[in-house]
C-alpha positions in Angstrom: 30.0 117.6 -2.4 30.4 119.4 -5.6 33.1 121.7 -5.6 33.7 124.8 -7.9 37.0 126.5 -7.6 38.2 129.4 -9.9 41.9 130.5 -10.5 42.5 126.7 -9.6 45.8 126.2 -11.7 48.2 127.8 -8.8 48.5 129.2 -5.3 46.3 129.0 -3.6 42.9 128.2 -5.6 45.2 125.3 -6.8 45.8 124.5 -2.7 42.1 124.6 -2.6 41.5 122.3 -5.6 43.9 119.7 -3.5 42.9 119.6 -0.1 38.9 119.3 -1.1 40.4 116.0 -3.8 42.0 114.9 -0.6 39.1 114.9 1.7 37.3 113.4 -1.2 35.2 115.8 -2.9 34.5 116.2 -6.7 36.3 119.5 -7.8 35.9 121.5 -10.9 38.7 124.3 -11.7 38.0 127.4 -13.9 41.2 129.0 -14.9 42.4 130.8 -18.1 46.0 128.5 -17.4 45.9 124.9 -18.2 45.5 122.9 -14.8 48.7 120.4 -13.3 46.2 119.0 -11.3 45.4 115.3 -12.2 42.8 113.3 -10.5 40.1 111.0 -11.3 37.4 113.5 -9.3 38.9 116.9 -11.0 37.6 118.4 -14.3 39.6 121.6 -15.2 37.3 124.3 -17.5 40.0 127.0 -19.5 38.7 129.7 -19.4 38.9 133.1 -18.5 35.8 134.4 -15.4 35.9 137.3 -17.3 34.0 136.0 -20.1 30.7 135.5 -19.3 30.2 133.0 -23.3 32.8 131.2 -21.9 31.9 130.1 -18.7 30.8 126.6 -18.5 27.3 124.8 -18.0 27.5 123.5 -14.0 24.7 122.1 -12.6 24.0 121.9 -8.8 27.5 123.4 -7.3 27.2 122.9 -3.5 30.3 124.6 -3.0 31.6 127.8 -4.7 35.0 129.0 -3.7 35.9 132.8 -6.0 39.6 132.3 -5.7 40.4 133.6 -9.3 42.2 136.9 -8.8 44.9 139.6 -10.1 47.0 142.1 -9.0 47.4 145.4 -10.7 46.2 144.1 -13.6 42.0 144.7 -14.4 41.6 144.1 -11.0 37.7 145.8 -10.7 37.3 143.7 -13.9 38.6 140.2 -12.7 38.3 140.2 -8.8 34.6 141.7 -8.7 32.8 142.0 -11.4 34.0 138.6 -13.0 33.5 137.2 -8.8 29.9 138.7 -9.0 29.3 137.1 -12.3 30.6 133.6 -11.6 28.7 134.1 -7.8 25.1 134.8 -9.5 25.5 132.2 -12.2 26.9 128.9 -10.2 26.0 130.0 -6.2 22.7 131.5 -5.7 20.2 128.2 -6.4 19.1 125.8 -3.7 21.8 123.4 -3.7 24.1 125.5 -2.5 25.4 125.3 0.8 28.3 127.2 1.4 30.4 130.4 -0.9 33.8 131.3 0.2 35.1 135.0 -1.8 38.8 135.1 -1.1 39.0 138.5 -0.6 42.8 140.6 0.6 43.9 141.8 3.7 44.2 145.0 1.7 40.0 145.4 1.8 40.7 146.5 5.3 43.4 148.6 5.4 43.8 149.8 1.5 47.3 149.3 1.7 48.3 148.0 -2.0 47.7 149.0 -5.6 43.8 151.4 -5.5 42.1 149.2 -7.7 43.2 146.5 -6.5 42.4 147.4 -2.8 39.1 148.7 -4.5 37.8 145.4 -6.1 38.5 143.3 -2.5 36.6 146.1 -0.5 33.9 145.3 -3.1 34.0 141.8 -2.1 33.9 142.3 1.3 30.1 144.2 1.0 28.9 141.9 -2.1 29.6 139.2 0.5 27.3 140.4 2.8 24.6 140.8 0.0 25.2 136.8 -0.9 25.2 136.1 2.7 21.6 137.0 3.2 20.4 135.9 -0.4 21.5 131.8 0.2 20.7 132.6 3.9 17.3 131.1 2.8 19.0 127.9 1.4 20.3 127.3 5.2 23.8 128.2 2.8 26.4 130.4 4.2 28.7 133.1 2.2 31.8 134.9 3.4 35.0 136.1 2.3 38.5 134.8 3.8 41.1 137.9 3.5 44.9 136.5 3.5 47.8 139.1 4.3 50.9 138.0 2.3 50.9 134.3 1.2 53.8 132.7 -0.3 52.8 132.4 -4.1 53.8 132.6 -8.0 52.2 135.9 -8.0 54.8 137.5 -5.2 58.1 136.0 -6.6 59.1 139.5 -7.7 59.0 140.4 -3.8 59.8 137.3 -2.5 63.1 136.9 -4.5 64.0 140.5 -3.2 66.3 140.2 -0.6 66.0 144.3 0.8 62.2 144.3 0.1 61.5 140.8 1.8 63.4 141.9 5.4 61.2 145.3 5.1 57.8 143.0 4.3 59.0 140.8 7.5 59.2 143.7 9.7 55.4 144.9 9.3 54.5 141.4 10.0 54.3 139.9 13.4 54.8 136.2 12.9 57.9 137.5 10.7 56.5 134.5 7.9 53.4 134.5 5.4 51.2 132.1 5.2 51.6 129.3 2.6 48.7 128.3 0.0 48.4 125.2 1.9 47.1 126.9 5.4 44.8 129.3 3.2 43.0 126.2 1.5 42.5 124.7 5.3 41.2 127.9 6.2 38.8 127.4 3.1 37.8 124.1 4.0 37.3 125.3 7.6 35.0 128.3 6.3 32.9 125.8 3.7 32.3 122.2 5.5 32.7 122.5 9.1 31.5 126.0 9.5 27.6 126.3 9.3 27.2 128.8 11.1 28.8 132.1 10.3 27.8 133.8 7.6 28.5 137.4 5.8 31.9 138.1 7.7 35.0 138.7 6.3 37.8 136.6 8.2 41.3 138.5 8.1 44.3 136.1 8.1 47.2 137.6 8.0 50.0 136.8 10.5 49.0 140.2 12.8 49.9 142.4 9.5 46.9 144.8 10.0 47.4 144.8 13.7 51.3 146.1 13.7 51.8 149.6 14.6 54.9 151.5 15.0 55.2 153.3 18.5 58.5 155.9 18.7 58.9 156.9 22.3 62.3 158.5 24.3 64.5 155.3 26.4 
């Protein structure tokens, strides 16, 4: 299969990137970072989704995984409009078979930055619009929604002793995910799954499901 991966220079696009070389796929990364990723099957593109001169001539994709994302920083700009732009460009032709938007637990419950929880809301509905555009390609689109994976992007919470015991307390399995579970989920989502289409799978340790009940002992 040919895969396309964007933000594939770290986290968990760069997981992605790794575990589709590994089951023997060709992969091609689009990242405005230079790529550490070196294989005989990987071609890295720099550049920034944003741009829409930029983004390179790909022929065929079979696979199209938005991954490329930020966090209170342009996010309406980066994580939908640049998602819907890379989405109409490489996904919706008749090779495809599968599009996986990772999306935020955030879409669901709106509890992060506005714009940021904004732009993944927005991918949760333009994933149900894909959905049932490729739906005619026997293709499937939908969006995988991590709560808090360990990445470069939450070091400054991470490394906070005070704010990472709080983080632990609203979640359950007291542990976030690492990049490397989120790109089997991926995989999962993309090459076994043929079936289900425009839903947006949450995975986040029970996060969204915690509650807080205060009663008299």
């Amino acid at each position: 299969m040919k895969v396309l991966v964007t933000g594939s220079s770290q986290g968990i696009g760069k997981a992605i990137a790794e575990k589709f070389l590994q089951e023997g796929h060709q992969v091609l990364g689009i990242d405005r970072q230079e790529s550490t990723i070196y294989h005989t099957e990987y071609t890295h593109y720099l550049c920034d989704v944003r741009d829409t001169a930029c983004l390179p001539d790909i022929q065929d994709v079979n696979i199209l995984i938005n991954n490329a994302g930020t966090q209170n920083e342009n996010d309406i700009d980066t994580n939908l409009k640049a998602l819907i732009q890379v989405t109409e460009k490489y996904g919706i032709q008749p090779a495809i078979r599968s599009i996986l938007n990772i999306g935020s637990a955030s879409g669901h419950t709106g509890a992060e930055f506005p714009e940021y929880c904004a732009s993944k809301g927005g991918v949760m509905a333009y994933t149900k619009n894909v959905a049932m555009r490729v739906a005619p390609f026997g293709a499937t689109c939908n969006s995988l929604d991590p709560g808090g994976v360990i990445t470069p992007l939450n070091d400054c919470v991470m490394n906070d002793p005070a704010l990472w015991a709080q983080i632990m307390e609203e979640t359950p399995l007291k542990r976030w995910a690492t990049a490397e579970e989120m790109a089997e989920w991926a995989y999962f989502l993309t090459i076994t799954n043929g079936f289900c289409t425009g839903q947006s799978i949450l995975v986040d340790g029970g996060e969204s499901i915690n509650y807080h009940f205060v009663w008299k002992d």
